[in-house]
N, C-alpha and C positions, 0 to 999 in steps of 0.2 A: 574430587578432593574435598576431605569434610575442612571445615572453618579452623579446626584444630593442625590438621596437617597443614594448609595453606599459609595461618603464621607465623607457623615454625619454619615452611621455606621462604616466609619473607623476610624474617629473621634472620636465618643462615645465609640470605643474599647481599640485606644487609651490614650483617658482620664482613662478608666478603669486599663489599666496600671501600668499609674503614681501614681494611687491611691492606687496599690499594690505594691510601688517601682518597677516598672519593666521597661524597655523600649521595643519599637518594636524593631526585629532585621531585617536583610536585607538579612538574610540564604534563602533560597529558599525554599518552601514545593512543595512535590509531593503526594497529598493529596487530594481527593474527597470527596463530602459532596451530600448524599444520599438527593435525589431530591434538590439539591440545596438547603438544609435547615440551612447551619451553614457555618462560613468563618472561615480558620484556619489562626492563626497569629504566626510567633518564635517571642517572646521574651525570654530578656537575663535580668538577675539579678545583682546582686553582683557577684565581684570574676567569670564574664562568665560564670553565672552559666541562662544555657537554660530553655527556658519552654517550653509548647504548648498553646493557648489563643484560647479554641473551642467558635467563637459567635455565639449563637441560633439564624437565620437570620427568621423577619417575612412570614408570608406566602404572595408571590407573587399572586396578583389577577390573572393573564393570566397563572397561573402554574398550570398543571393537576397533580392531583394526583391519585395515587391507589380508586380505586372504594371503599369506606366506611370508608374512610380515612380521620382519624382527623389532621389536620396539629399541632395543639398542641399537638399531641402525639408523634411523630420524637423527639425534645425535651424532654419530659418528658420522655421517656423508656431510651434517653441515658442516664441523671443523674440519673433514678431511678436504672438504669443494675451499673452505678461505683458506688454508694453509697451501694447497694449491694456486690457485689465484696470487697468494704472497710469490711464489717460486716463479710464476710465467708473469705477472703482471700487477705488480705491488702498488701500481700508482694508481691503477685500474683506468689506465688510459685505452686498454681494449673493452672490457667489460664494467657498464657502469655499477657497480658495485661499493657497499660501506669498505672502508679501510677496515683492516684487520687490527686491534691494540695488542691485545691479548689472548690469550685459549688457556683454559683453567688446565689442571688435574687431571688424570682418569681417560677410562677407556671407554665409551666416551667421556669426553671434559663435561667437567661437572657446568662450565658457565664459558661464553666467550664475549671479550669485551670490544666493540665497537667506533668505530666513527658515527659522530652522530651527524643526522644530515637535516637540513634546516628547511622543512615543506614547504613550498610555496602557498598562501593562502586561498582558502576559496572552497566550494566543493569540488571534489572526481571529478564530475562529469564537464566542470569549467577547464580545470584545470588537466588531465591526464586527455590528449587527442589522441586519437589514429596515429598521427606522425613518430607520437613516444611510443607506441604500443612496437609498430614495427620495425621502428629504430631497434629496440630492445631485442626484438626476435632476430633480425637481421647480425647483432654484435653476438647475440651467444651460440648464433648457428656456425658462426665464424670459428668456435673455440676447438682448434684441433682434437680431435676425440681420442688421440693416439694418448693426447696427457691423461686420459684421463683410466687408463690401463695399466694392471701388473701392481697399482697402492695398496699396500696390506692398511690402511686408515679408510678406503676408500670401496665399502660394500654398494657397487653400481647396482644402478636399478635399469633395465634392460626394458623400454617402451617400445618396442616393434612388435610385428603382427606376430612371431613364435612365442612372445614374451605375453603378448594380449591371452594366445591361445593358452598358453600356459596357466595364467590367473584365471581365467575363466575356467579352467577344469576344476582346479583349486574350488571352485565355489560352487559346486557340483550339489553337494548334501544340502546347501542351506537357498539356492535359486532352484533345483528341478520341478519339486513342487509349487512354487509361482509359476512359473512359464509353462510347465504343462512339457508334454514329451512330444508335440509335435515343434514348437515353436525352442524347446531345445536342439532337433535335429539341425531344424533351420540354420540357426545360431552358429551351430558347430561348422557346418558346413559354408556357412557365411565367412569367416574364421580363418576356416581349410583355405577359400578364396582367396583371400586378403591376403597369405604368405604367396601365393603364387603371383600376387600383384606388385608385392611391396619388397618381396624378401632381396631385389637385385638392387633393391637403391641402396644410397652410401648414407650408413649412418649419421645424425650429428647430435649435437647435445643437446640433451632436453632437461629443461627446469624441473618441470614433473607437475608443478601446480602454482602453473603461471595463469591467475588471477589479476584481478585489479587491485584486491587487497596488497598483494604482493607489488606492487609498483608504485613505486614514488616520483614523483618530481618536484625537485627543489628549489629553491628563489632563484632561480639561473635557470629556468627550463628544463634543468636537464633530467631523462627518466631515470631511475635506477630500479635495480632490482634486490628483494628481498627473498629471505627464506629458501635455503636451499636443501632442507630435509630429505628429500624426495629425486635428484640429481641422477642424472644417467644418461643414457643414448639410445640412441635409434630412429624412432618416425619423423619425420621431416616437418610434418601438418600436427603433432602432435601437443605443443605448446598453443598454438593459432589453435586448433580446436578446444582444448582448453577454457582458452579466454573466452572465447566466442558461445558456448554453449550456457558456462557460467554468466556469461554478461548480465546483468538488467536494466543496461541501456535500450531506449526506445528501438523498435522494430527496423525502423528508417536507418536506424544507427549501425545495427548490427548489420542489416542486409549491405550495406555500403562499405562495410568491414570485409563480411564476405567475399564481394566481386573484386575486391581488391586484391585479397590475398589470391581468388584463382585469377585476375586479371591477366595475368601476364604467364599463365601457363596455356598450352594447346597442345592436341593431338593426342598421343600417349600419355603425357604428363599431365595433363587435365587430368587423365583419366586416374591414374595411380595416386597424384594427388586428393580427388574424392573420397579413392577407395581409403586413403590416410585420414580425414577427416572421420568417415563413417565407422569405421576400426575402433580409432580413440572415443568416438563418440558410445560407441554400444558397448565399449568395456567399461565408461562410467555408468550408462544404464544398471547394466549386472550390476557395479561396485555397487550402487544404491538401493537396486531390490535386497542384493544379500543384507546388507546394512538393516535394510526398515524390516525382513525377514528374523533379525535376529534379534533386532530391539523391541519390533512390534506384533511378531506373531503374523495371523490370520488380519490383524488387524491395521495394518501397517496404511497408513494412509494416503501414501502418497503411491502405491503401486500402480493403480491406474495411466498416472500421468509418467513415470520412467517403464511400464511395458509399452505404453504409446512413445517414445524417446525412443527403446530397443527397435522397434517396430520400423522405427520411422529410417534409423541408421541401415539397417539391414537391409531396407526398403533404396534408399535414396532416391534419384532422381527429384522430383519438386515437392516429394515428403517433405526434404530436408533441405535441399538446393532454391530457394524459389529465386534464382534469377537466372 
């Protein structure tokens, strides 16, 4: 977005404001907007009373997205996931989640206005435990998947191992020359695997890009969750992988993260489990070679270190398991 575009829509968010009696505030956010597709604004009301002002920002030409991927859809799943949420559970006493105010205009809405939630001090790594992490995964795996079927507001994004297989074809032209045509067959067939492993479990809901950025805890302990661009269903281990590969908490941290989440699995479910881990894990490898394939050419920096990631998922056992 050039300096000129930016503010004109901070302008237009602006204006958006005053139309809703509100003004901008000059609180800070520490806040991420999955692929860049929305700008979070505080505003204050009456009586200091806060908001959150999410703008659906257009789609940038020079901005790559996910291989099959609608950019009108980032918008449209997050007002179609809170307008939902309004319908099953508006006090969001099952899932912790901001209260819904408002939903702008348009197909997607142009802006949607929030509960603002009051961070507890400190940094992440004080403040966000283990405990919120799986609290969080545990309430939204809860969320019957049945609601979230049949919404014409509501373009689901399908994370299971047919849905893996599927993206990863999708990105055929822009990762075969990275990986070369032996370590594709692999891949595919890795792939092939992982449906025969995964395809009889029972869906549940997945966030899609369940981060730490995405998770809050506010002066009352308690976690929430942000950002819901990317919503849908399917792998089980798919959110928990997620976090866990993204993390950059210490090594100690994560591996104790790890035993936790298979802690309490055995026999078969160990195993299908893994094979859930290692699926999600190598289809973000792929997302990242395509990625640095398309932004950096031959020169792409970081491919070394996501074919040893591909490598290592495909691989499993204490590649990727070390406990």
């Amino acid at each position: 977005m050039t300096e000129e575009t930016a503010a004109a829509t901070l302008h237009e968010a602006h204006q958006t404001l005053a139309e809703l009696g509100l003004e901008p505030s000059a609180r800070r956010l520490h806040l991420r907007s999955s692929h860049g597709s929305s700008l979070p604004i505080a505003a204050e009301g009456q009586q200091g009373r806060m908001f959150l002002l999410k703008w659906l920002l257009p789609p940038r030409p020079d901005h790559i997205f996910p291989a099959g991927s609608r950019p009108e859809d980032f918008g449209r799943r997050e007002a179609g996931f809170y307008r939902l949420l309004d319908s099953i559970d508006p006090e969001r006493r099952d899932l912790p989640a901001p209260k819904t105010v408002l939903v702008g205009p348009g197909d997607p809405p142009k802006w949607l206005l929030l509960e603002w939630l009051q961070v507890a001090p400190g940094p992440s790594e004080e403040v966000l435990l283990q405990d919120h992490v799986f609290d969080v995964l545990d309430k939204i795996q809860s969320i019957p998947v049945e609601r979230l079927l049949g919404r014409r507001d509501f373009p689901l994004s399908h994370w299971d191992a047919i849905g893996y297989l599927e993206r990863i074809r999708l990105m055929y032209d822009a990762v075969f020359n990275v990986v070369g045509e032996t370590r594709w067959r692999h891949m595919l067939k890795f792939f092939e695997e992982s449906v025969r492993w995964l395809d009889s479990r029972k869906p549940v809901f997945v966030h899609g890009d369940f981060l730490e950025e995405n998770l809050l805890v506010d002066v009352d302990d308690r976690p929430h969750l942000l950002d819901f661009e990317r919503v849908g269903m399917g792998n089980s281990d798919h959110d928990f992988a997620w976090f866990w590969i993204h993390s950059t908490r210490s090594q100690e941290w994560k591996k104790n993260l790890l035993a936790r989440w298979l802690g309490k699995r055995v026999g078969g479910d160990r195993i299908r489990c893994e094979w859930g881990i290692r699926t999600a894990i190598a289809l973000l490898a792929v997302q990242r070679l395509r990625w640095g394939f398309l932004k950096y050419g031959d020169e792409d920096p970081r491919v070394s270190a996501n074919l040893a990631l591909l490598d290592a998922a495909i691989a499993g056992g204490r590649d990727l398991f070390p406990v």
